[in-house]
MARBA-3410 file (N, C-alpha, C, O; in Angstrom, 1 decimal):
156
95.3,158.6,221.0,96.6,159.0,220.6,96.6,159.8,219.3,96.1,159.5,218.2 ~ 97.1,161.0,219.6,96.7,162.6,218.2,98.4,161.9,217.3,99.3,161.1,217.8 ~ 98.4,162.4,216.1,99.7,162.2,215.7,100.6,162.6,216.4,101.6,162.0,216.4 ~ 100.6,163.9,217.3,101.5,164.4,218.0,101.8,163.5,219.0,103.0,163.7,219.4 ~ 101.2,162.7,219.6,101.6,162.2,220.7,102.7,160.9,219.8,103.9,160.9,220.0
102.0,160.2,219.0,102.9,159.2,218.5,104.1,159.5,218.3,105.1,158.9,218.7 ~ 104.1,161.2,217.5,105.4,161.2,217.2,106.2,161.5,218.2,107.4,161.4,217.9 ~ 105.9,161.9,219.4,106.8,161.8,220.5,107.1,160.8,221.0,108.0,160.9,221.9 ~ 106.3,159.6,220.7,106.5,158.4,221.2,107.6,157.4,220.5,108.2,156.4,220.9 ~ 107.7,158.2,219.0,108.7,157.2,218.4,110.1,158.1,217.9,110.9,157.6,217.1
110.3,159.6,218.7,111.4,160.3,219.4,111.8,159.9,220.4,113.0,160.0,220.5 ~ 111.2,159.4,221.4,111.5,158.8,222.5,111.9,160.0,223.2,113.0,160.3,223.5 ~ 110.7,160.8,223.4,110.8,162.5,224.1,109.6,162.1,225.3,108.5,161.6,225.2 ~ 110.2,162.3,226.1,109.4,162.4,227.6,108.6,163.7,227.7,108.8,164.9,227.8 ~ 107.1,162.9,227.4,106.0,164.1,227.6,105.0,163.5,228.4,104.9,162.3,228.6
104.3,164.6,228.9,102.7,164.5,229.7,101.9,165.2,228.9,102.0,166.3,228.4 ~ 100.7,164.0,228.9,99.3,164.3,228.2,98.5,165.1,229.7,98.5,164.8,230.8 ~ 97.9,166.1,229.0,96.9,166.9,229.8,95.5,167.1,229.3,95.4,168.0,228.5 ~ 94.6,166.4,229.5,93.3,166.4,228.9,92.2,167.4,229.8,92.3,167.6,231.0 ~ 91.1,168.2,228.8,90.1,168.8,229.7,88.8,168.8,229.0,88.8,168.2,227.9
87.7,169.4,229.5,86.7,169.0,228.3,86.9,170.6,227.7,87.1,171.6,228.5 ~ 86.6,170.7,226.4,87.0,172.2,225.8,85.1,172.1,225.9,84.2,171.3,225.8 ~ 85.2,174.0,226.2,83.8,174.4,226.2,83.9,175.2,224.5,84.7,176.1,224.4 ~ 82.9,174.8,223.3,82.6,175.1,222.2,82.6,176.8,222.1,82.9,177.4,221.1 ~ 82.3,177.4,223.1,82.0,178.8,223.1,83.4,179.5,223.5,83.5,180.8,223.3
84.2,178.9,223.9,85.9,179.4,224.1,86.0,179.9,223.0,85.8,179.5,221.9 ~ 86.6,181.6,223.6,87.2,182.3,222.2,88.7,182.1,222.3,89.4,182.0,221.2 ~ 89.3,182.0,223.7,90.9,181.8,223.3,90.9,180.8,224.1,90.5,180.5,225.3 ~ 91.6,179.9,222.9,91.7,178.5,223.5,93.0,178.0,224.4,93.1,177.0,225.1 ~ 94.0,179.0,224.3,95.1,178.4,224.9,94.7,179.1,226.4,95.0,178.5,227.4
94.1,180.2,226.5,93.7,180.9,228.0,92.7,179.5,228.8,92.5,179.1,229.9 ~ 92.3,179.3,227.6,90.8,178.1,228.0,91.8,176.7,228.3,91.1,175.8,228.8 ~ 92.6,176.4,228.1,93.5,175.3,228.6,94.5,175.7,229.6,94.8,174.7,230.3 ~ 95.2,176.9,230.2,95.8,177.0,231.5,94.7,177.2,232.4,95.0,176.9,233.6 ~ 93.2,177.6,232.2,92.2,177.8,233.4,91.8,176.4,233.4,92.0,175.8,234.4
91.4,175.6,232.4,91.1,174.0,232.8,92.1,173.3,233.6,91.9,173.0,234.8 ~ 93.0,173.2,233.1,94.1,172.4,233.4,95.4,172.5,234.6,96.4,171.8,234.9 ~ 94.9,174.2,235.0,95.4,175.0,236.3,96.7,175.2,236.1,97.5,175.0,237.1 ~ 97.1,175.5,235.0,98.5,175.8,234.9,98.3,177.8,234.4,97.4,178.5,234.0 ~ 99.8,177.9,234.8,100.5,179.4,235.0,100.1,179.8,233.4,99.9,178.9,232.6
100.0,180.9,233.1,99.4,180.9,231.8,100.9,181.3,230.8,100.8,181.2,229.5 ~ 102.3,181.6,231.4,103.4,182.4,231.1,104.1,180.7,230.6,105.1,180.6,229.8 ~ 103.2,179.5,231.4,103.7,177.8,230.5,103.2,177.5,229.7,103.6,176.4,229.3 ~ 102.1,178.0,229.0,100.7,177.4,228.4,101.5,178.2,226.5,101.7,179.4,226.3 ~ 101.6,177.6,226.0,102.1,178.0,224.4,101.3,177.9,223.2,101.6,176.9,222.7
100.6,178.5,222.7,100.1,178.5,221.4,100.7,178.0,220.1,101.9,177.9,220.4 ~ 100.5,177.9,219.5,100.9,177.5,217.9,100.4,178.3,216.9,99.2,178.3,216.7 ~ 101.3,179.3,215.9,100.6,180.0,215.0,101.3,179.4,213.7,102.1,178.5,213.7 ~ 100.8,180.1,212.7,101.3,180.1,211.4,101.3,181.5,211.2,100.6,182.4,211.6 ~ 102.4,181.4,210.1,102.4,183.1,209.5,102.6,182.8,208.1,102.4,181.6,207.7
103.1,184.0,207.2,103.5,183.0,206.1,103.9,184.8,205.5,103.7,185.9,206.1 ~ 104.6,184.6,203.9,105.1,186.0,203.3,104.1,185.5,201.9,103.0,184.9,201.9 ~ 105.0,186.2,200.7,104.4,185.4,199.5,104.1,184.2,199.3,103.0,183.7,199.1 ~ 105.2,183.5,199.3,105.3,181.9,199.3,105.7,181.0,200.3,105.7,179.8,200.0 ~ 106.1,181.5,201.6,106.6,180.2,202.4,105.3,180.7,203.8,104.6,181.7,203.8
105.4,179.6,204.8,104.6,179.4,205.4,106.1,178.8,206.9,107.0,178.1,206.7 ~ 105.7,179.7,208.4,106.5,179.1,209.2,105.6,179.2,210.7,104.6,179.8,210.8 ~ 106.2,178.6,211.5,105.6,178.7,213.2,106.1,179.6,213.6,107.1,180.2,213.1 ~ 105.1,179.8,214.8,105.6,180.4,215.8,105.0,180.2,217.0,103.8,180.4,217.2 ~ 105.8,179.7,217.8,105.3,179.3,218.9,105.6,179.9,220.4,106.7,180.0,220.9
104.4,180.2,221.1,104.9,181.8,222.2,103.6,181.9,223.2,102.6,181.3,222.9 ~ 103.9,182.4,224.1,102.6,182.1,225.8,101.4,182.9,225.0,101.5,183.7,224.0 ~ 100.4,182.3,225.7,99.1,181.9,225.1,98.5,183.7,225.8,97.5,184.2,225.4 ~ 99.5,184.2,226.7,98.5,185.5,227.0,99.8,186.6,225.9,100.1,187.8,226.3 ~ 100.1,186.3,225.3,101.1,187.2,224.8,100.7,187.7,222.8,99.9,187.1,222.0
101.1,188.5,222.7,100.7,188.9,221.4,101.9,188.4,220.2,103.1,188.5,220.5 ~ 101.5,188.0,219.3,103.2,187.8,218.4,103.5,189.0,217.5,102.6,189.4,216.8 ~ 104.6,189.5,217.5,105.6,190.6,216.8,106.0,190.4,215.5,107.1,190.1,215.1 ~ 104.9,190.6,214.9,105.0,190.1,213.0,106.6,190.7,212.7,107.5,190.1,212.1 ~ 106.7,191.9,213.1,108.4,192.2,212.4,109.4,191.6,213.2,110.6,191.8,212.7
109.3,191.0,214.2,110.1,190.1,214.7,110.3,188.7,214.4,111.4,188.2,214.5 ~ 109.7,188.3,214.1,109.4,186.8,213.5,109.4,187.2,211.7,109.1,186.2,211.1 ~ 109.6,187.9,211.3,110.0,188.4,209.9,111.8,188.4,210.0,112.6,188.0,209.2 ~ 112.0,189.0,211.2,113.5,188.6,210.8,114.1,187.5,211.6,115.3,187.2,211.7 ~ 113.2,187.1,212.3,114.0,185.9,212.6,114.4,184.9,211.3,115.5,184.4,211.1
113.1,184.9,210.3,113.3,184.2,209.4,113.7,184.8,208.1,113.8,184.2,207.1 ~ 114.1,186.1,208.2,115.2,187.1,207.1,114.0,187.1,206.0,114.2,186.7,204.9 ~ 112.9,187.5,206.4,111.9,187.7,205.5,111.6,189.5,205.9,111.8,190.1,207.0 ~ 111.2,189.9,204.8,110.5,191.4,204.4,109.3,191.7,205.5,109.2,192.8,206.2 ~ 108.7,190.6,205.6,107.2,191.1,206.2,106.6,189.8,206.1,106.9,189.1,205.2
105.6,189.6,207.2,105.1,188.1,207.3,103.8,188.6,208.1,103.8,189.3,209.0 ~ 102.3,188.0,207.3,101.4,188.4,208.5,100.5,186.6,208.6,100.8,185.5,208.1 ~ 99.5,187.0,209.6,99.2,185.7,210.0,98.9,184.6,208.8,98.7,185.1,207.6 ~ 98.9,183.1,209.0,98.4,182.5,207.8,96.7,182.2,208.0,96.2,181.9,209.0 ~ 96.0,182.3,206.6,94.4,182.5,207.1,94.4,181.1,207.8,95.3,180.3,207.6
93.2,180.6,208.6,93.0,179.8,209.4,93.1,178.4,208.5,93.7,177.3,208.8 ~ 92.1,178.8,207.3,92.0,177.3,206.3,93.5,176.5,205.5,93.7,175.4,205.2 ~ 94.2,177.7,205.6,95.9,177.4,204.7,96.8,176.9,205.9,97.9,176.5,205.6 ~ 96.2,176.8,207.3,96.7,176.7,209.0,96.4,175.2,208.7,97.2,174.2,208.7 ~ 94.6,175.3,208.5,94.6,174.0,208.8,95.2,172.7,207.8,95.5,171.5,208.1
95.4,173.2,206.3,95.6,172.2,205.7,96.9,172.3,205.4,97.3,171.8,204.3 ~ 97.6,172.8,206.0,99.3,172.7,206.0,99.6,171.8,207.1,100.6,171.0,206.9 ~ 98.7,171.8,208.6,99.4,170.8,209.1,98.6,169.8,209.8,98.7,169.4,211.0 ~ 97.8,169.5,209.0,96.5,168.6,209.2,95.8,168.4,210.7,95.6,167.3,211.2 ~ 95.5,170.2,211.4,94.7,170.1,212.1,93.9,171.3,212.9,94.6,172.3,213.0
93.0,171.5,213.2,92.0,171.9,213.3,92.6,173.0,214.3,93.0,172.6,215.4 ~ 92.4,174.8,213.7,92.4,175.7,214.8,92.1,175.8,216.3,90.9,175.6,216.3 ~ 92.3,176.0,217.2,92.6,175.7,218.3,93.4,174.4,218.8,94.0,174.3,219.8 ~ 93.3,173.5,217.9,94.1,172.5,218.7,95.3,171.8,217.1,95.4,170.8,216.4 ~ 95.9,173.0,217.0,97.2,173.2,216.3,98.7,172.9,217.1,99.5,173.7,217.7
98.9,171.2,216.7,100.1,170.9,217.7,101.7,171.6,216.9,101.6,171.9,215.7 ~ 102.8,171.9,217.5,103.9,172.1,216.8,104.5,170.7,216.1,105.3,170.7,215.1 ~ 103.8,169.4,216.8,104.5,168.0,216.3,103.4,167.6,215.1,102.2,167.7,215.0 ~ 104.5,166.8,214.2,103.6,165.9,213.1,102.5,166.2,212.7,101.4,165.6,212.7 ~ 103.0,167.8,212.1,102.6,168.1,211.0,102.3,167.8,209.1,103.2,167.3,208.4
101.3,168.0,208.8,101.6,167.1,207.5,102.7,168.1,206.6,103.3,167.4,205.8 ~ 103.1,169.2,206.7,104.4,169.3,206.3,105.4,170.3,207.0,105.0,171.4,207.3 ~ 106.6,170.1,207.2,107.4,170.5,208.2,108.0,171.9,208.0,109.0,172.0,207.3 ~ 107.5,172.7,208.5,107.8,174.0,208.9,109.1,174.6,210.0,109.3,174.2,211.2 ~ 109.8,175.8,209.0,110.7,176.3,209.8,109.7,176.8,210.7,108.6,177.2,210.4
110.6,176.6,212.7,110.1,176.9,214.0,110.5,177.6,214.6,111.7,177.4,214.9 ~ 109.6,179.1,215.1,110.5,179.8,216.2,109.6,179.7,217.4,108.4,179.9,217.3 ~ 110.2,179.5,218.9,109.8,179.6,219.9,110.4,181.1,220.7,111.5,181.7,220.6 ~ 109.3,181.3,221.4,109.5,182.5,222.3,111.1,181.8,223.3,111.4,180.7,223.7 ~ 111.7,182.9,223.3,113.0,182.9,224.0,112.2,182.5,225.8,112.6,181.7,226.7
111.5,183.1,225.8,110.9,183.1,227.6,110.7,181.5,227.9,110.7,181.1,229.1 ~ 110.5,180.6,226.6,110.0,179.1,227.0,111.9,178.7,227.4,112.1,177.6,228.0 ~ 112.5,179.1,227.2,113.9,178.3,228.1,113.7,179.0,229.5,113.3,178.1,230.2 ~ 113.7,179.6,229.9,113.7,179.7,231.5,112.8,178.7,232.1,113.0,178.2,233.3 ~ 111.9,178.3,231.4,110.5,177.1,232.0,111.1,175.6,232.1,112.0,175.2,231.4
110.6,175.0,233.0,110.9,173.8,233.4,110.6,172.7,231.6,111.2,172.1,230.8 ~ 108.7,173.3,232.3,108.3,172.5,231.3,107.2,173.6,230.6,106.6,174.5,231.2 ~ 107.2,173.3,229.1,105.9,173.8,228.8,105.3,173.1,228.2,105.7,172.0,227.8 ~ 103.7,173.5,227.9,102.7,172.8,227.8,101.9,173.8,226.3,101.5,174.9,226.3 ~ 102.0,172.8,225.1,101.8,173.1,223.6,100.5,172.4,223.4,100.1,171.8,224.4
99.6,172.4,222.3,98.8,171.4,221.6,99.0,170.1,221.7,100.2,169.8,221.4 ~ 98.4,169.2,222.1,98.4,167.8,221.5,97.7,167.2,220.4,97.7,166.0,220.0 ~ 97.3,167.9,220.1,96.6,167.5,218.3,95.3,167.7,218.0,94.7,167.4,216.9 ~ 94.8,168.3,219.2,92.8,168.8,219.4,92.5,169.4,220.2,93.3,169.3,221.2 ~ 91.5,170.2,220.4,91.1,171.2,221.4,90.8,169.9,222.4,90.3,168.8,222.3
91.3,170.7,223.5,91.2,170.1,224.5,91.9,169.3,225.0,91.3,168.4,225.7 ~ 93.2,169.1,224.8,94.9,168.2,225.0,95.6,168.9,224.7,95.6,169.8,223.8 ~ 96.5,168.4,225.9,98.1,169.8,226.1,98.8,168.7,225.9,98.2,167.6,225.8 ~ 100.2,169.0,225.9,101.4,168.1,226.0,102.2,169.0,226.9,102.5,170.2,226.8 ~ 102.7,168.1,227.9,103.9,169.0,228.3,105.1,168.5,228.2,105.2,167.3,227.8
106.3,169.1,228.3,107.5,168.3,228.1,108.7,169.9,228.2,108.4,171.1,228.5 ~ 109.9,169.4,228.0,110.8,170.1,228.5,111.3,171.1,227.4,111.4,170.4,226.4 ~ 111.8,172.8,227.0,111.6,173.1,226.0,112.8,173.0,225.1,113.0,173.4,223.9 ~ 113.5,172.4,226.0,115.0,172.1,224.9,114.3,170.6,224.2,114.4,170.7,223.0 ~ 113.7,169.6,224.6,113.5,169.1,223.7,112.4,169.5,222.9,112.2,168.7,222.0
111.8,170.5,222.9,110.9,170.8,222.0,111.3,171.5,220.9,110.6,171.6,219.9 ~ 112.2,172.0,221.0,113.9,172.9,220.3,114.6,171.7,219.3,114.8,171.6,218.1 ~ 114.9,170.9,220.5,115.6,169.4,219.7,114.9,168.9,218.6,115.4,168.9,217.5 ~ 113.3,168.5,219.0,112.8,167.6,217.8,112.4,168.5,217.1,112.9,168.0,216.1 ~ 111.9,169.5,216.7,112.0,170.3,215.9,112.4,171.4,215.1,111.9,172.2,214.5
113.8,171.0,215.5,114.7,172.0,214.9,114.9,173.3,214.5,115.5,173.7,213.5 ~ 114.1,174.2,216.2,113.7,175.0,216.0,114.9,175.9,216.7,115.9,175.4,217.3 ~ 114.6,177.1,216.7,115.3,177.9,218.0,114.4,179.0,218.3,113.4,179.3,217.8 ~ 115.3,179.8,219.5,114.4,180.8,220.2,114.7,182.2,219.9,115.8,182.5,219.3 ~ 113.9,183.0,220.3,113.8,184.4,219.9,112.9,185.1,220.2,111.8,184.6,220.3
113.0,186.4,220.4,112.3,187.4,221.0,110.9,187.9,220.0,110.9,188.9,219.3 ~ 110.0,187.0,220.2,109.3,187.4,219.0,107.7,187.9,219.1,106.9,187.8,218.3 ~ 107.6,188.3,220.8,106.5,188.7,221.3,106.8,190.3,221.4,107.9,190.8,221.4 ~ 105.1,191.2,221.6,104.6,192.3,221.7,105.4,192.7,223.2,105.1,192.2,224.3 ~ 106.3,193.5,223.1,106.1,194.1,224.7,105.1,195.3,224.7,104.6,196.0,223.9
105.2,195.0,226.6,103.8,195.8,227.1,104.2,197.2,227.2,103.4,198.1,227.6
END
């Protein structure tokens, strides 16, 4: 049980654990968890950080999709936001790159999700380590983290 799972456990949010074995040599881990775990890759969601001068926020968007730094700059009425380096990723929310959950984090960040995750039944995020998904429904993933959605991917 990752913290993420607990804290869904003590929301009392209806999720599925999806476990696989991660191969060490995976360069994209969320592509490397819809081909394990045989899901659609357009359900499969990543977890990023970004950050400006001083604040640090999510973003959360399909794992084959690119994120839209000036898009997610104004969702959050910021200037310009680029990625956060990986080490300030990991110790902002006490967990290790590729398996970066959006839940129970060690500190709570403003969240944007890709607008595309409401048309989905369910989607499938980090569960707190390479190699564990969670699935669950994306209004409640909106709900407990008091996030909302928005257009904040690369079009092709």
């Amino acid at each position: 049980m990752t913290p993420a799972c607990k804290f869904l456990k003590t929301q009392k949010i209806d999720f599925s654990i999806h476990s696989y074995e991660h191969d060490p040599q995976a360069k994209n881990f969320g592509l490397e968890a819809a081909e394990k775990l045989g899901l659609a890759i357009h359900e499969v969601f990543k977890t990023l950080l970004v950050c400006d001068d001083k604040h640090y926020f999510v973003a959360i968007l399909p794992v084959a999709h690119q994120l839209n730094l000036k898009k997610v700059a104004a969702v959050f009425a910021r200037k310009k936001v680029q990625m956060a380096e990986p080490k300030d990723a990991e110790r902002l929310t006490g967990y290790l790159v590729g398996g970066i959950s959006p839940f129970a984090q060690k500190k709570r960040l403003k969240t944007v999700i890709c607008s595309s995750a409401a048309a989905l039944d369910k989607v499938y995020v980090s569960g707190g380590k390479r190699g564990l998904d969670i699935g669950l429904k994306p209004d409640d993933l909106i709900a407990v983290l008091g996030a909302q959605y928005a257009d904040i991917v690369e079009t092709p």
